[in-house]
Structures are given as C-alpha cells and as structure tokens.
C-alpha positions in Angstrom: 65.6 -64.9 1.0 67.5 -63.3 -1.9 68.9 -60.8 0.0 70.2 -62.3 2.7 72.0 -64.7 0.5 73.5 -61.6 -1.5 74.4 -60.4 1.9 76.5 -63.3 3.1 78.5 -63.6 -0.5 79.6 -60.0 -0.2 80.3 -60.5 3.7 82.1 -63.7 2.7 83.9 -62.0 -0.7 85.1 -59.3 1.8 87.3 -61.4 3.8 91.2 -61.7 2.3 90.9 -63.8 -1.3 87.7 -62.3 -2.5 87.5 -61.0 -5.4 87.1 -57.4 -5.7 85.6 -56.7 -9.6 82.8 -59.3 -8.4 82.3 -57.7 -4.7 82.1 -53.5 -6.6 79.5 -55.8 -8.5 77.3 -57.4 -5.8 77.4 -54.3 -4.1 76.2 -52.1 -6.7 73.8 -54.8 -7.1 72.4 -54.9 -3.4 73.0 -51.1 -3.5 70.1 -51.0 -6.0 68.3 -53.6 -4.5 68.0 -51.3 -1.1 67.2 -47.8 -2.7 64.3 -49.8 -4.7 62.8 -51.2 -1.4 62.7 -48.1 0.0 61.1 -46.6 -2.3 57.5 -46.5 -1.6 55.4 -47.5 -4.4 52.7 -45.2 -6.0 49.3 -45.7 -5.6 47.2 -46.6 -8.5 45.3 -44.4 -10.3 41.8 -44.3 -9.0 40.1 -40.6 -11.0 40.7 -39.8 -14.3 40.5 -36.5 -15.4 38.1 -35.9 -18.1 37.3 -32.3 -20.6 33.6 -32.3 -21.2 32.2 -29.2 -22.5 35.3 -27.1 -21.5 35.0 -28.5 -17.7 37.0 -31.4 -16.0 34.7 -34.3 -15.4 36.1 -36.9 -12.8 35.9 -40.5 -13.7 36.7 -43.0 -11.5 38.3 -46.2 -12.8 35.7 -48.6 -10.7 33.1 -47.1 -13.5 35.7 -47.7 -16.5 34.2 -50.9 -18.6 37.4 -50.4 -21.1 40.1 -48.3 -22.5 40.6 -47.8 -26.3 44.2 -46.5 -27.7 44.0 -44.1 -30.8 47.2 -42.9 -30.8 48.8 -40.9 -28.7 45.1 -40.5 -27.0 43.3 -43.1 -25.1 39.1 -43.3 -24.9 37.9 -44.1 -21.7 34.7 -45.9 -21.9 32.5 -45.3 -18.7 29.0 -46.6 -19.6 26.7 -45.5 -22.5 29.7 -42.4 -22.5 33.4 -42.3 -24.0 36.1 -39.5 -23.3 39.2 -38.7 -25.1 42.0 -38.4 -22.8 45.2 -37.1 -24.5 47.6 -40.2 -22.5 49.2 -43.1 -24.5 47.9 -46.5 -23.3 50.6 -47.6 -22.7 51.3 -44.8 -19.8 47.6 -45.1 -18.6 47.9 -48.7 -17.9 51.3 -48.1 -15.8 49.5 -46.2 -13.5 46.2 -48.3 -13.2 45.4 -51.3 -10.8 46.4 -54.3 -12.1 44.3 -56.4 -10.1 41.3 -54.4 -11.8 42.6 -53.8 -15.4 44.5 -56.1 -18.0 45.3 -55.7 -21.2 44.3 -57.6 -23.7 44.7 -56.5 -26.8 47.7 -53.4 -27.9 44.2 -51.3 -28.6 42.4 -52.7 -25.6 42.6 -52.0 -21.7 39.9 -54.2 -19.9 38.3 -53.7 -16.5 38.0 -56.9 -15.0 34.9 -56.7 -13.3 33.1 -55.8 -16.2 33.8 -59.3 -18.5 31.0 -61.7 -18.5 32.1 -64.2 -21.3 34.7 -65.2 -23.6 34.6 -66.6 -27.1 37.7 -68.1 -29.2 38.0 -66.8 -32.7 40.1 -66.9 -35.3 43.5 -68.1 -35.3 44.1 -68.3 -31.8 42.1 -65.2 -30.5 39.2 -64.4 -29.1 36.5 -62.1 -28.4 35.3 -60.7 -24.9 31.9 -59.7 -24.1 31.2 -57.2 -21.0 28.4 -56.9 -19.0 27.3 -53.7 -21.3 27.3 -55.9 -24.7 30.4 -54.9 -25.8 32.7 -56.9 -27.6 36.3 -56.7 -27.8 38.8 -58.8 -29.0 41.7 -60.6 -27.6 44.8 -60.8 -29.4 46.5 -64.3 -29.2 49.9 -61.7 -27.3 47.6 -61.5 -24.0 45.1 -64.6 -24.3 47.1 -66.5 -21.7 47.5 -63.7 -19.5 43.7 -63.4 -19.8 42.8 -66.5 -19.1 45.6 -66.6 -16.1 43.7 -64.2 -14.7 40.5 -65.2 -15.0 41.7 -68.8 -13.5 40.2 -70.4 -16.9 43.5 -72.2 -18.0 42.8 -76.0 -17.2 39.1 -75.4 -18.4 40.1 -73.9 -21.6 42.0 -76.2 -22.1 39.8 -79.3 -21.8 37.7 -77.3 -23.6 39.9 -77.2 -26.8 38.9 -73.4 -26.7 43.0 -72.5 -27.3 44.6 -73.7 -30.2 
C-alpha cells in the first residue's frame, strides 16, 4: 500500500546519496500520515439537542427527514415538527453519518432513508420528494453525488433525466 511504498523511499533515500531536503520531506510526510492513523475517528452524531419550551428535547438523527440552513441556524425537520438549532450546516453535516445524510442542495441536508422519488427540473436540477410529501430541490453542485449514491447514474442516464 501507500505506505509501505513511502516507507521503502525514505529507507532507500537514507542510505549515502539520498537526498536530504526530499527525505525532511517524506518524513514529515509519513510523520503526518502516522499521527492521523492513530487518531481515532469520532463517532457520528446520533441525538441532537433541541430547546422546546425552555427544555432540551432529544432528537435522534434516524427520525430527521431533512435539515434546512438559515443562517448561522439550521432547522431540523423531525416529522410534522421543525426545531431551530443555533449550528451552521455546514458544521452539523461534519458531524453527521454520511452513509445516512447527504447534501444536496447549500440549504438542504437530506436523510437518505427518507427519499422516495426524484424529479429533473430546470436547468439541470431537480426536485426530491420524501416519504412525508415534501419536496426539496437539488441543486445541479450535488445532483451527481445524489444520484451516486442512490446507484441511479446509468439509469438516469438512459433516461435522458440529466442534461
């Protein structure tokens, strides 16, 4: 793998001849490499913290249908109910699953789960509909990704549903 390979050219690049701006390099590089690795990686977010009524409410993300950005708040939509979270999007989706959630929009986090069909629109985007009826569109930035995920390339395709 990568790092075995980086691992014999500093091994070789040590021996007499090597040169030693490139070898400080590749082991800065490998350096960074190993303290990453080690690093565990956090957990995704699975609660989010709501104020209802002067009370935290717990939400977790499995019941989130979507995520709207209004600034530097996001509105968590759980059902017939929203919340107003102060969190930038942008932040919230760092921390969520990504095998759950994808963005697909810069105003729009999706769950998933929770998408049922999708409709091309105008100038290269589209609209998604979730299982609750609502409809959210797609910005031509994340269609791909979208449709990536949703193993629809080759059928959109064929279907001349991209332009």
């Amino acid at each position: 793998d990568a790092f075995l390979r980086a691992k014999e050219r500093v091994a070789a690049r040590a021996r007499p001849g090597g040169s030693g701006v490139e070898d400080e390099r590749m082991r800065a590089l490998l350096a960074e490499f190993i303290a990453g690795a080690q690093q565990p990686a956090r957990p995704a977010l699975d609660r989010i913290a709501v104020r209802v009524d002067g009370v935290l409410r717990i939400v977790r993300t499995t019941d989130v249908d979507w995520i709207e950005s209004e600034g530097n708040y996001v509105r968590v939509h759980s059902g017939s109910t929203s919340h107003l979270v102060r969190m930038t999007a942008a932040s919230l989706e760092s921390q969520l699953d990504p095998r759950t959630f994808i963005r697909v929009h810069r105003r729009y986090i999706v769950n998933v789960d929770r998408i049922v069909e999708v409709q091309p629109w105008f100038a290269g985007d589209a609209v998604i509909i979730l299982r609750n009826g609502a409809k959210l569109r797609v910005s031509r930035t994340f269609r791909e990704r979208l449709h990536a995920r949703l193993g629809a390339r080759g059928d959109v395709e064929r279907e001349g549903l991209l332009n």
